[in-house]
C-alpha positions as CSV (number, residue, x, y, z in Angstrom):
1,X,0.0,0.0,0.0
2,X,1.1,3.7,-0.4
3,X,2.3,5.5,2.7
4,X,-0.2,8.3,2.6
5,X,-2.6,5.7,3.2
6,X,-5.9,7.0,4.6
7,X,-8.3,5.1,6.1
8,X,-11.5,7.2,4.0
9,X,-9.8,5.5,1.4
10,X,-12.0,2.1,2.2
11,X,-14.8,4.3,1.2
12,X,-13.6,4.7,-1.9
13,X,-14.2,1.5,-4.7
14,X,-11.7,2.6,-6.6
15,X,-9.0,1.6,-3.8
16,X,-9.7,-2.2,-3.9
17,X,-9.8,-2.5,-7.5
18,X,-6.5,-1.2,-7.7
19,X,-5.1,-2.3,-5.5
20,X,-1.1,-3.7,-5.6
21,X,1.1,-5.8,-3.1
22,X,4.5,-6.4,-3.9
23,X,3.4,-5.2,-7.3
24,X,0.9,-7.5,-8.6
25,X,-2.6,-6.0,-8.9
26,X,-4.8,-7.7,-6.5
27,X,-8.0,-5.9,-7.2
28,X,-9.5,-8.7,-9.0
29,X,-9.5,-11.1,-5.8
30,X,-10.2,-7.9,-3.2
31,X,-13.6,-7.5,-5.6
32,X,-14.4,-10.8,-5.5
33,X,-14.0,-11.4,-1.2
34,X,-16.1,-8.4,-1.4
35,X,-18.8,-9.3,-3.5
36,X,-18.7,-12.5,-1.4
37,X,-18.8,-10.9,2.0
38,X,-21.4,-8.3,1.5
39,X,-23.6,-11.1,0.4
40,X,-23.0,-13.6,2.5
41,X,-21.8,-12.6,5.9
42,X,-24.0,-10.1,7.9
43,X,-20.9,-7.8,8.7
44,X,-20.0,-7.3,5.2
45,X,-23.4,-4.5,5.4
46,X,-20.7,-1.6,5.2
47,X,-19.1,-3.2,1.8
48,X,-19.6,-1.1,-1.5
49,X,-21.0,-3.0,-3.8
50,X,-23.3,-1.7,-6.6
51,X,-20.6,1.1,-7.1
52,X,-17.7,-1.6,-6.7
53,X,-19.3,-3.8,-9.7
54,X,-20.0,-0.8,-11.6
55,X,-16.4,0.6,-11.2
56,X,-15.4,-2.9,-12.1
57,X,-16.5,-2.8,-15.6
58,X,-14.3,0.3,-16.2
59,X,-11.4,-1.2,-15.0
60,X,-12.3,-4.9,-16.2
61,X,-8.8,-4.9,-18.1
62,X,-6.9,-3.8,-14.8
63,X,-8.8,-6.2,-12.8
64,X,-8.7,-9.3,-15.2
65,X,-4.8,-8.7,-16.4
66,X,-3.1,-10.5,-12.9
67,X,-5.5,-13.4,-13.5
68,X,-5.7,-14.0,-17.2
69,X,-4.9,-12.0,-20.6
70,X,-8.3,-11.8,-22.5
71,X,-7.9,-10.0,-25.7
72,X,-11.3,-10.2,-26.8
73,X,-12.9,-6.7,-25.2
74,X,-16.5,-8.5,-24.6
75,X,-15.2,-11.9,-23.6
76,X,-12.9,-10.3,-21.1
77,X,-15.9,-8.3,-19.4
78,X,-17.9,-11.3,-19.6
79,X,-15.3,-13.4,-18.0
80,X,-15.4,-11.0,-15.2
81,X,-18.4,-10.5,-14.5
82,X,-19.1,-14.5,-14.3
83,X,-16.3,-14.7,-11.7
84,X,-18.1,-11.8,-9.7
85,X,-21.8,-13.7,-10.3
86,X,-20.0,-17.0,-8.9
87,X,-18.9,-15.3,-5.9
88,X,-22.5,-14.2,-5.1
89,X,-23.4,-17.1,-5.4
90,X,-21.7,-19.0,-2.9
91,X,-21.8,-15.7,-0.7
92,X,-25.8,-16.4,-0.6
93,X,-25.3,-19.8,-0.3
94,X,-23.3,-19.3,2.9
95,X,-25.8,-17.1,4.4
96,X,-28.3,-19.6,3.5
97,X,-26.1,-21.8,5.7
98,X,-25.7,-19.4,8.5
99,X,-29.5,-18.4,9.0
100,X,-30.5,-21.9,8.6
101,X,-28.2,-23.5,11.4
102,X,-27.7,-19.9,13.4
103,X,-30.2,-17.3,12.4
104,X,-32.3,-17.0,15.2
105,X,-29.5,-16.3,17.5
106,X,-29.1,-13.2,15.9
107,X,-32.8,-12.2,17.0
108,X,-31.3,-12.2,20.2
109,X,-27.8,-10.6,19.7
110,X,-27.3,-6.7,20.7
111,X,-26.3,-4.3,18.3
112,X,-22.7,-3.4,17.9
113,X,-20.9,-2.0,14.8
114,X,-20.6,-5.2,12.9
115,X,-24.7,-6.5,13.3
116,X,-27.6,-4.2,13.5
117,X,-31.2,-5.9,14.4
118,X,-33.0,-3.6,12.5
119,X,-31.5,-4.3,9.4
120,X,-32.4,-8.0,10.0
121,X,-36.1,-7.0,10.9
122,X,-36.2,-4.8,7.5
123,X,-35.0,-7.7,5.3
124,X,-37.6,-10.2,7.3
125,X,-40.4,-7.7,6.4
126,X,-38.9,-7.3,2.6
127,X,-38.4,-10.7,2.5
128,X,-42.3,-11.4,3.5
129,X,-43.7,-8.8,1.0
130,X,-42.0,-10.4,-1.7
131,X,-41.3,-14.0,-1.4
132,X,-38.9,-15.7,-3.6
133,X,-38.3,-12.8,-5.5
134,X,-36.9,-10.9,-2.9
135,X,-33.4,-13.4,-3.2
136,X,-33.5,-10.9,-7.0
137,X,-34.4,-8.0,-5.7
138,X,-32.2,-7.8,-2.5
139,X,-29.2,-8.2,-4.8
140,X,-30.1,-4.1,-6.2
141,X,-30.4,-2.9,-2.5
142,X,-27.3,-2.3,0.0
143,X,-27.6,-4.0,3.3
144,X,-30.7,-6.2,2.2
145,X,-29.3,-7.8,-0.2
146,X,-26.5,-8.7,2.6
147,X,-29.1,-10.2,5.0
148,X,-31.7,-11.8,2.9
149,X,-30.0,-15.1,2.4
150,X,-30.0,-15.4,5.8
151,X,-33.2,-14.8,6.6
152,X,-33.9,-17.4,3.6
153,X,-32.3,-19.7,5.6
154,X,-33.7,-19.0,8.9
155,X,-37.8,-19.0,7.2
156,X,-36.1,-22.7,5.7
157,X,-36.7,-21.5,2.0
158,X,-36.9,-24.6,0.3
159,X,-32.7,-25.0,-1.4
160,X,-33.8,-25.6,-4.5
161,X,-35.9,-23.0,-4.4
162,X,-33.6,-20.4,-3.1
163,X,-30.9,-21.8,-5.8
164,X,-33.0,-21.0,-8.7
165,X,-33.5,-17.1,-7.8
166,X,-30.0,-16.9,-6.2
167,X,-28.5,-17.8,-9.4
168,X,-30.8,-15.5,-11.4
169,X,-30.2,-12.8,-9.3
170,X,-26.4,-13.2,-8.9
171,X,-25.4,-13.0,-12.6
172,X,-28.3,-10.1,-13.6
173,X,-26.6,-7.9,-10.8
174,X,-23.1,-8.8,-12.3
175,X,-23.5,-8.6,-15.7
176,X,-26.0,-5.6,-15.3
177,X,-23.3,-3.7,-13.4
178,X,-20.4,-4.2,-14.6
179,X,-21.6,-4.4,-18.3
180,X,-22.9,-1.2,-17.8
181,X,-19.9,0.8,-16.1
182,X,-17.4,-0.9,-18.7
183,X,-19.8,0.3,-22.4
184,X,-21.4,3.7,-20.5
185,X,-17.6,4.8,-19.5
186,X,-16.3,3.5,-23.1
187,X,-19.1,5.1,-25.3
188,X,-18.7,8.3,-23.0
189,X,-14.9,9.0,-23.6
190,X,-15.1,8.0,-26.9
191,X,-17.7,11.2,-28.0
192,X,-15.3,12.8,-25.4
193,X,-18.6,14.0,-23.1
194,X,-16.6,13.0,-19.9
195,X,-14.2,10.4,-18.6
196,X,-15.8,8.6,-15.6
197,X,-12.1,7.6,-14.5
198,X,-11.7,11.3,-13.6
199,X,-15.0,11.6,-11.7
200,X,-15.3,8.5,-9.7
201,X,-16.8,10.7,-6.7
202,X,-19.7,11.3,-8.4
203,X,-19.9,8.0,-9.8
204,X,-20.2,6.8,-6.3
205,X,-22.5,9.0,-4.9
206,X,-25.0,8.8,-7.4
207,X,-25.0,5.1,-7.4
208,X,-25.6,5.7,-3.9
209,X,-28.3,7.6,-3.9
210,X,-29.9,5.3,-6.6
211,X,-29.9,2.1,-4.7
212,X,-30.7,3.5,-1.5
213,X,-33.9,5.8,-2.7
214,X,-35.4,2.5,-2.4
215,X,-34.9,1.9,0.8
216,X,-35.8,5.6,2.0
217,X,-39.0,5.8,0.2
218,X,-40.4,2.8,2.1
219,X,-39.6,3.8,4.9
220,X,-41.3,6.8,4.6
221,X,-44.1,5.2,3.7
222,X,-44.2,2.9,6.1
223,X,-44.1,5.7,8.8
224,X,-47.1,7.8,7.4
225,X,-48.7,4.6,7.5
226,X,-47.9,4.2,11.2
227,X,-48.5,7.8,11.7
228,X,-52.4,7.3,10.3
């Protein structure tokens, strides 16, 4: 790592990707523990991940480089993001696992930086709403997507079952992604209209605010529901 290391640099997608250790680029395996973590253990919550994927597919030549020299533009991206939907795969299929044989321990766990209740509570009542289909659309939506395998496992979603939408869901959100940051950055630089490289902030926070609105809008429903 660089010696003016910061620690807001975790924040920042861009750092895993390109990242380097005795200088070999390691960003291809960082992204793929990632993708891994934030779906399939409950303290991977704080991971990025829709930006991460998205930032993936403009760096896809970075990223795939250390691992395997594609020379084929497409095949390389679609190489990648099969890698990426194979590690959300067996990141659901661990939580799956864990809320299966452990889950309702964590009704009873306190809150603490790593685990908050409430976000287990929110992906039960998602989870409820929209049956199966939720496994699909919990991969779209930060910190659901993280604990809805679990709370698969705990409601014992039949596995084949779970399987089938956790396959669907893992290589839609990959391929959608990371398709989509690799051609919208290309087709953008080539018209010269901007280079997302350059403007990765704002990459970031508007995927944020994407994914998330969501989230905020159903909560706020839900409390002028409460409210009336």
């Amino acid at each position: 790592m660089k010696e003016d290391f910061h620690w807001t640099q975790l924040l920042n997608p861009e750092f895993y990707i390109n990242l380097e250790i005795a200088g070999h680029h390691i960003g291809i395996y960082v992204v793929l523990f990632i993708v891994f973590a934030e779906t399939g253990l409950f303290a991977g919550f704080f991971l990025p991940g829709d930006s991460l994927l998205f930032l993936s597919g403009i760096y896809s030549e970075t990223l795939m480089q250390e691992l395997i020299h594609i020379e084929n533009e497409f095949t390389n991206v679609a190489v990648l993001a099969t890698l990426v939907g194979i590690a959300g795969i067996i990141g659901n299929v661990f939580g799956y696992w864990f809320g299966a044989k452990s889950g309702h321990f964590l009704y009873s766990k306190q809150d603490n930086f790593w685990f908050k209740k409430k976000y287990l509570i929110q992906s039960r009542l998602f989870f409820e709403k929209h049956g199966g289909r939720a496994i699909i659309f919990a991969r779209f939506l930060p910190i659901i997507r993280t604990f809805a395998p679990i709370v698969a496992g705990i409601v014992q979603m039949p596995k084949q079952k779970f399987m089938f939408y956790n396959i669907i869901s893992s290589f839609l959100w990959s391929f959608v992604l990371i398709f989509a940051g690799h051609y919208l950055y290309t087709y953008l630089l080539e018209r010269n209209i901007i280079d997302l490289k350059k403007n990765i902030e704002l990459i970031v926070i508007g995927i944020i605010v994407v994914s998330t609105a969501p989230l905020v809008i159903n909560s706020i429903k839900n409390k002028m529901k409460a409210r009336k």
